[in-house]
N, C-alpha and C positions, 0 to 999 in steps of 0.2 A: 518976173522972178530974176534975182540977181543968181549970173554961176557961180556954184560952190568955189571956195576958193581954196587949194591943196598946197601943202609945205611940200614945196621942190629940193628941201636942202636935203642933203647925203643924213641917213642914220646915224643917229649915235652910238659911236663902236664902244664895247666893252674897255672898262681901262686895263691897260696891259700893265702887269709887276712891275715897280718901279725898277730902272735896272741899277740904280745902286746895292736894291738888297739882293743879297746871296743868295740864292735857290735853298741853301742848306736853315734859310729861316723862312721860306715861304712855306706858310702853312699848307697851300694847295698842293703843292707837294709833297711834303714832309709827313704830312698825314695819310696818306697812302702807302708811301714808300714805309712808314712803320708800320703798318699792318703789314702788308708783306711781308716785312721780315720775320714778323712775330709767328708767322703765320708758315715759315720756311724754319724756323728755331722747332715749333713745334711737330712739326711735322718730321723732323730729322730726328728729335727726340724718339717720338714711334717708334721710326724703324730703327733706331736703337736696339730700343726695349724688344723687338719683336724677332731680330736678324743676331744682333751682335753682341748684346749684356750676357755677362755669366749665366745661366740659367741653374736653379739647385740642383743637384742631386737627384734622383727618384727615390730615391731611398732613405731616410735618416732612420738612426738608432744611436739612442742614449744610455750606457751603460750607466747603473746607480751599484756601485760596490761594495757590500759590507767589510768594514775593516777592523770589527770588534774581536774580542778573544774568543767570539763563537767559531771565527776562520782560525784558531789552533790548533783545529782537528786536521785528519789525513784523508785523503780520497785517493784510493789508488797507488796507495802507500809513499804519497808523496803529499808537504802541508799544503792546505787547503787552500790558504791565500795565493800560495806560488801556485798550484792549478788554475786557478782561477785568472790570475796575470798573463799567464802563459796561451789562455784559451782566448782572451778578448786582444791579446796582440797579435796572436795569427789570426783572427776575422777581421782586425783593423788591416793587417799587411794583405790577405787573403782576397777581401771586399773593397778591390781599389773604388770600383765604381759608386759605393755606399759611403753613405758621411754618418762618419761618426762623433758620437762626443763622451766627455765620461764625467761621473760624480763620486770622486772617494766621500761614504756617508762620514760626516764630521763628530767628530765628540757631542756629546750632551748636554755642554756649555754651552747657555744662551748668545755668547758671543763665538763660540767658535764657527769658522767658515770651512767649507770644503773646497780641497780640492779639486781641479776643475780643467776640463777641456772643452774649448768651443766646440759646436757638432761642425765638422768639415772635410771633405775628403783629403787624403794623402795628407794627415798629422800623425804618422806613425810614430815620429823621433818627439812628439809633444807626449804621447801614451807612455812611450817607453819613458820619458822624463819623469812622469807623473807617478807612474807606479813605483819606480827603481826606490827602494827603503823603504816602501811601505808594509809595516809589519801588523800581526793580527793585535789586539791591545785593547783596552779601557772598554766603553761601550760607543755604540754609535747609533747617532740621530738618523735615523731610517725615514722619517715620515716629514723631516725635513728636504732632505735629499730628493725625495719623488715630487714635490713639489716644481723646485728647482729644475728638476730634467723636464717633468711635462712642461713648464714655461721656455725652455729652448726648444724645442719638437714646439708647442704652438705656434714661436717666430718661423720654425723651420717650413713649417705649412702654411701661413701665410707668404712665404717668400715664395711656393711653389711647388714644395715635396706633394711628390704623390700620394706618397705608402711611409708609413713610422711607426716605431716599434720603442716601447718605454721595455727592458730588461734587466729586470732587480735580481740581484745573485746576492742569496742571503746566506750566512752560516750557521746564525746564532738567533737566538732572539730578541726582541725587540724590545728590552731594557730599558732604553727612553720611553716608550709610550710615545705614542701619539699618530703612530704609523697611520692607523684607519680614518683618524680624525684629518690629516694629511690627503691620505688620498680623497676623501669625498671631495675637499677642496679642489684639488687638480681633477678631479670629475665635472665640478661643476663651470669649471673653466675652461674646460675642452668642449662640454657641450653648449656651451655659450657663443662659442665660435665654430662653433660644428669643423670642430677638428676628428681626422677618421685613425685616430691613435689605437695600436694593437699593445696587450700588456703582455709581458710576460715573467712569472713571479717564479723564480727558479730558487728552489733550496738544495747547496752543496753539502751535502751527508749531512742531509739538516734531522736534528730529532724531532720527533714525536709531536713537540709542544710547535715548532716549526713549522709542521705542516700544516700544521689547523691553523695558525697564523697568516699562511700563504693562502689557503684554499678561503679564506674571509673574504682577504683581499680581492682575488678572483672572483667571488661573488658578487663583492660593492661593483666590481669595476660592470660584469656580465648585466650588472641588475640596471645598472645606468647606461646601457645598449653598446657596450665598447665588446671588443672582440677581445679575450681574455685567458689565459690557461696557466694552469699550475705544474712545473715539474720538477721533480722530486728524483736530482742525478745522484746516484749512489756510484759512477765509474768515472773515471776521466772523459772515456767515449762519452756518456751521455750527456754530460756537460758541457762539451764539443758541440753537439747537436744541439742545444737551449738555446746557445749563443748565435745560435747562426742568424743573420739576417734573414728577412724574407724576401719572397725572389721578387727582381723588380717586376714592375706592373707592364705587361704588356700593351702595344699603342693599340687603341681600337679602330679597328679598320673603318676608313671612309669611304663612299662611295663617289666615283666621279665621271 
């Protein structure tokens, strides 16, 4: 038998990166070093989102205001519409901590728009804007309006409000039609996104035909598992108290 006969030569070394090319187009590295980064971008990102981004509110509330000739009546021996401006400016100045927004309900006119404040804390000089000349008048689109507010309260809880509160301050009644037909809409788009929206359907020395109008409302909203109630201010104080926010939500204690 002849002996096996073995390659004595040195291995063959891997080939090293040419060195004319840059590091910054070698793949072997280039492709790591972007993941890393991607990977240091998003992760900074997080603690953004979890440490440092604004966070909402706990609180939002959307006022929807009637501005028809039903608020030319008196409450407290002063007009109606001026109670009523007077009582959502001190909760706005009042409720630093709560974001508010508002809806002047608009005319009847398919094209008319409301006026309008984003929900947001500390826009008291936007409230005060909005309301300054606004007089009781024509009719107004009620059932438009409530749509409108429950779609900012939906972004608003989506962005991360705890607790919200839709409050309709009605005078008169509901002229344009379409109020009920309205809210089931914004019912059923709240419970589509399982928003935990409180209604509150306040009538200012509202009559008779008014409050069976409101207490409907309360029903639709009660019957489709939202939290709901109807009040019926006959004083200035009582209408003080409709408007009030509800109190923010307490943290639930963790154990550790």
């Amino acid at each position: 038998m002849t002996d096996e006969q073995y390659d004595e030569s040195p291995p063959k070394r891997r080939r090293r990166r040419d060195k004319e090319t840059p590091w910054y187009r070698d793949p072997v590295i280039m492709i790591p070093l972007i993941g890393a980064l991607i990977g240091a971008i998003v992760g900074a990102f997080q603690i953004y989102e979890k440490c440092c981004a604004d966070k909402p509110a706990p609180v939002s509330v959307q006022y929807v205001v009637d501005t028809s000739r039903g608020m030319a009546g008196s409450i407290s021996g002063r007009p109606k519409l001026e109670v009523v401006k007077a009582t959502v400016l001190r909760r706005v100045a009042d409720e630093e901590e709560v974001a508010h927004g508002l809806t002047l309900a608009p005319p009847c006119a398919v094209d008319s728009k409301p006026q309008r404040v984003d929900v947001d804390t500390g826009n008291l000089d936007d409230f005060k804007e909005a309301l300054t000349g606004v007089s009781p008048k024509g009719r107004a689109n009620l059932g438009r309006s409530i749509l409108l507010a429950a779609n900012d309260l939906l972004d608003q809880e989506q962005e991360g409000t705890e607790r919200s509160v839709l409050i309709l301050l009605v005078g008169g009644r509901d002229v344009c039609g379409g109020g009920a037909a309205a809210l089931g809409d914004a019912l059923d788009l709240l419970k589509e996104n399982s928003v935990k929206l409180r209604f509150r359907f306040v009538g200012v020395k509202a009559p008779k035909s008014v409050k069976g109008y409101l207490k409907r409302l309360r029903t639709r909203a009660k019957s489709a598992g939202f939290h709901a109630q109807a009040t019926f201010a006959t004083s200035r104080a009582e209408l003080i108290a409709a408007a009030e926010a509800p109190p923010t939500p307490t943290p639930t204690p963790t154990s550790g």
